[in-house]
N, C-alpha and C positions, 0 to 999 in steps of 0.2 A: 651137271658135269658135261663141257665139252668134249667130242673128241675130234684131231683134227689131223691132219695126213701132216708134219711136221718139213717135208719135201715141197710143201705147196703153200708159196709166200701170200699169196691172195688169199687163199683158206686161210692160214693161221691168222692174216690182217681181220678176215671177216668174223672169226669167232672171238677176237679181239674186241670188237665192237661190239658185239654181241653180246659175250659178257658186261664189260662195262655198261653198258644200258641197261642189262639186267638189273646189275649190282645198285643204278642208279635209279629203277622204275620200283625194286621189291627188296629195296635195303638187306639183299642177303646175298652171303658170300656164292663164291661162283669159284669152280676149279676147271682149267683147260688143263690135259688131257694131249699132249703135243705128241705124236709116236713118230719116230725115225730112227735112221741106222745112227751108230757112233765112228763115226771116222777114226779117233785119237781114243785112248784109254783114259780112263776114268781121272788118272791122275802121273806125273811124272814119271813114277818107280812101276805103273804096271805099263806091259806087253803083250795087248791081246791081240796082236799078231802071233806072235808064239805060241799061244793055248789055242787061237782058233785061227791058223793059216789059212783055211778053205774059205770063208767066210769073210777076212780080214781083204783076201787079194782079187774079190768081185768087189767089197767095196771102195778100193782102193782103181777099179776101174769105168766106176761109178763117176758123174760130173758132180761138183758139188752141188749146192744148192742153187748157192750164186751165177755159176755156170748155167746152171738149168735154166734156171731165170732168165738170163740173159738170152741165151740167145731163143726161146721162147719170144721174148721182148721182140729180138731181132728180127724173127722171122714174120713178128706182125707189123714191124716201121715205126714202132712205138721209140728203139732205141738203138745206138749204135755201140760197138766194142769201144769205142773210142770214147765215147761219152759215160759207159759203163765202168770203163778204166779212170775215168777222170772224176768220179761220183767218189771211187775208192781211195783214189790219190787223196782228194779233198778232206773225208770222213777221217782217213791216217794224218794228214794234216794238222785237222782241229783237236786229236786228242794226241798227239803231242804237245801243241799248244793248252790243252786244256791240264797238261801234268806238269809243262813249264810255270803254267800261273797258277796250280796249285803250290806250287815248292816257293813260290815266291808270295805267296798270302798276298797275292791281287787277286779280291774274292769279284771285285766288279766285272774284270774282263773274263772271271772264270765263269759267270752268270750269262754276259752275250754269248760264250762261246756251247755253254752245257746248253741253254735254253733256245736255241738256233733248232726249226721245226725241220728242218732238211738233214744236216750231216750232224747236228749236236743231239742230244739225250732228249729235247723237245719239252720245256716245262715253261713254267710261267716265273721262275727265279729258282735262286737257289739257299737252303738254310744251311746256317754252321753252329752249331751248341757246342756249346763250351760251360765250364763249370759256372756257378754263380755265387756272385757274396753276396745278398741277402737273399737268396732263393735258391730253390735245391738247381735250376740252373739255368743259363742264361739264352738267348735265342736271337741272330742276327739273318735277318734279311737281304736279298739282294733282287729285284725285278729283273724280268728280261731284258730291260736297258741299260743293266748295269747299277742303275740309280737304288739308292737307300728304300726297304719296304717300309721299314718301322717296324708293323707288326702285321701278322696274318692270320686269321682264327683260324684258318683250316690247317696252315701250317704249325699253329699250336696244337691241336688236336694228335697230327702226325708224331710231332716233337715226343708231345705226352707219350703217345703210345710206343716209340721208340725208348726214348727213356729208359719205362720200366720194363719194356721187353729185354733189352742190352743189357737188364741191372745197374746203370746208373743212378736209378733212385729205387727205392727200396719198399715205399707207399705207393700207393692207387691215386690220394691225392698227393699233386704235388703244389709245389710254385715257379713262372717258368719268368724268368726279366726278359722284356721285351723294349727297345723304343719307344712304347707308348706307357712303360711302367712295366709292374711286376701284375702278372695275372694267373690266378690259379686254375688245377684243370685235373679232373676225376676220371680216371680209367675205370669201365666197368669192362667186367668179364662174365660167361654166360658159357654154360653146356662145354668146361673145360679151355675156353678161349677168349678173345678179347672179343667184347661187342660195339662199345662205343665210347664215344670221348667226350666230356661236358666241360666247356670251358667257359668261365666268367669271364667276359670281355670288358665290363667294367661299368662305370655310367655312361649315358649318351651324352653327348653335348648337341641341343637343340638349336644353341642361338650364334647364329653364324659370327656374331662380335667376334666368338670367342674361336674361329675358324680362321685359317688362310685366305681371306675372298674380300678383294676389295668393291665391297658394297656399292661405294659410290658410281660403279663401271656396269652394275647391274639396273633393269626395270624393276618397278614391282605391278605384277598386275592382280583384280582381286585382291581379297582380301592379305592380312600384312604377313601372312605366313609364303606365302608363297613367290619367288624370283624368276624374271626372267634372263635366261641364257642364249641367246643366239632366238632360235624359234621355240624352246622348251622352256617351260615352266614347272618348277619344284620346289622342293625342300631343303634345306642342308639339316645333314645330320654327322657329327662326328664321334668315331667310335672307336677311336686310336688314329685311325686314319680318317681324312675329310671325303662327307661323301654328298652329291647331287642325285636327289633321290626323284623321279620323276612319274608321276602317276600316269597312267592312261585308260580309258575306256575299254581300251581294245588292240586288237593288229599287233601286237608284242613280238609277232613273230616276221612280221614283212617292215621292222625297223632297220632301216640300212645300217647295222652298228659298226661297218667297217668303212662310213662314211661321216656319220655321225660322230661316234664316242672317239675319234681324233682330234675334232672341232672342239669340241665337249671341254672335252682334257687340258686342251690348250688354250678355254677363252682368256681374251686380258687381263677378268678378274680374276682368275686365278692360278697366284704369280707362283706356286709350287704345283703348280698342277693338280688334277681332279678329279676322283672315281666315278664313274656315271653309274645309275642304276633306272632301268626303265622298266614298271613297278605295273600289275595288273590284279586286280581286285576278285577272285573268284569265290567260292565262297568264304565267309568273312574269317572261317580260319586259315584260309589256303593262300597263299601269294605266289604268283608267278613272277620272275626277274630274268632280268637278261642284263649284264656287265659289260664296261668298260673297262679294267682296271689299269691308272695310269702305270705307266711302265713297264706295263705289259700287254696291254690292248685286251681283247676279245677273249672272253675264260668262261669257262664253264660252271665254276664257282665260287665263290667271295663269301668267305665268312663274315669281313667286317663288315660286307657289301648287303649280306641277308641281314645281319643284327641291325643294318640302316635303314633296309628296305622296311622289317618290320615298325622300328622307331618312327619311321616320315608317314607312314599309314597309319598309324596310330592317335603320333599328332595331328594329324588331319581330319580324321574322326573317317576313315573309311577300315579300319581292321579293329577289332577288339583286343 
């Protein structure tokens, strides 16, 4: 359990991080712990001005948070009122905008504008479920660019577990339609609550024929399994989505990917573009990865991207 001064936006950022690293180093839940005053009552019809007037008209002489903020900002050169005001204009902006193209089911512009890492919600796309005829139900994508996902393991994962937490579906397994088909997906639960989500993502496809990638526009170097792409050489693997799965010896961590996996994404051969994965062998059941994913760049995760990474090591005879 975090606890964090709820008035101090850098503290709460920093045990923001904090947990999620957690969550993502010891796979167990994490509770922040946020304490502050309440400015407004809990909800429309109550008045806790009235029950607590003493109380209500020190915090009502109080800066808000944003305020505090700011000019804290201000006072170190870091930012100006005017810059401050125009941060807020913007953010009021995009969620206008973002309730305009909601009412209008333009899910593509509602995806730049939610997944925008400054004034939008900050994500890597966005999903919409909707019922399914032949599955209990269906799942559409949208990348940070707008552009079509297909499909996304981890977003099926989410899906699942939404699901049957909402009661839209009624089993633990379900079946979810996706872009790349229908894939099923097993909610387990543990100690009263949900633990985790197992999704089939289906078979791999090994043989780039049957991929997006015009061959002819590639090297091969080594033996026939492996292409070159620019200065990398890999694997294709497809697992709903196409993926360039790329081993390395080493340095996984000083790979420029925000130099790289744009090149990547966009060579000539690959005329729908490309998920990168740059793939590190530790021991032979562990893999280390680091992503590209097209239409959304640089991610901290890739379901279809790990079920690729494992498949390209595999085929290659370097994971078990």
């Amino acid at each position: 359990i975090f606890h964090v001064n709820g008035e101090d936006p850098e503290a709460v950022a920093q045990v923001v991080d904090l947990a999620l690293d957690f969550r993502r180093k010891f796979e167990r839940d994490v509770v922040i712990d946020m304490y502050c005053f309440r400015r407004w009552g809990h909800n429309e019809g109550d008045e806790p001005a009235f029950t607590q007037p003493l109380m209500y008209e020190a915090i009502e002489r109080r800066d808000t948070v944003r305020e505090g903020y700011v000019e804290l900002l201000s006072r170190l050169g870091e930012i100006t009122d005017q810059e401050s005001d125009e941060i807020v204009r913007r953010r009021q902006e995009i969620l206008e905008q973002e309730l305009s193209l909601a009412r209008r089911d333009d899910f593509e512009g509602l995806a730049v504008l939610m997944s925008e890492r400054r004034c939008g919600a900050g994500a890597d796309g966005i999903i919409l479920l909707a019922p399914g005829q032949d599955a209990d139900a269906a799942m559409r994508i949208w990348n940070a660019d707008g552009s079509d996902g297909v499909i996304c393991g981890n977003g099926l994962r989410c899906a699942a577990r939404l699901l049957l937490e909402r009661g839209h579906v009624g089993d633990a397994l379900m079946r979810i339609a996706t872009g790349a088909g229908v894939r099923s997906a097993h909610v387990f639960t543990g100690d009263g609550g949900f633990d985790s989500v197992e999704v089939d993502m289906g078979e791999p496809l090994t043989d780039p024929a049957s991929l997006p990638v015009l061959l002819d526009r590639l090297e091969r170097e080594g033996d026939d399994r492996f292409f070159l792409a620019g200065a990398r050489r890999g694997v294709f693997v497809g697992t709903g989505n196409p993926h360039f799965v790329i081993p390395l010896d080493g340095g996984l961590d000083e790979i420029p990917l925000d130099a790289e996996g744009p090149a990547l994404e966009r060579h000539p051969a690959f005329p729908e573009r490309m998920n990168i994965q740059f793939v590190v062998v530790e021991p032979r059941a562990r893999l280390r990865v680091r992503t590209w994913e097209r239409g959304s760049g640089a991610t901290a995760a890739c379901g279809t991207g790990a079920c690729a990474a494992v498949v390209g090591m595999h085929v290659l005879g370097l994971a078990d």
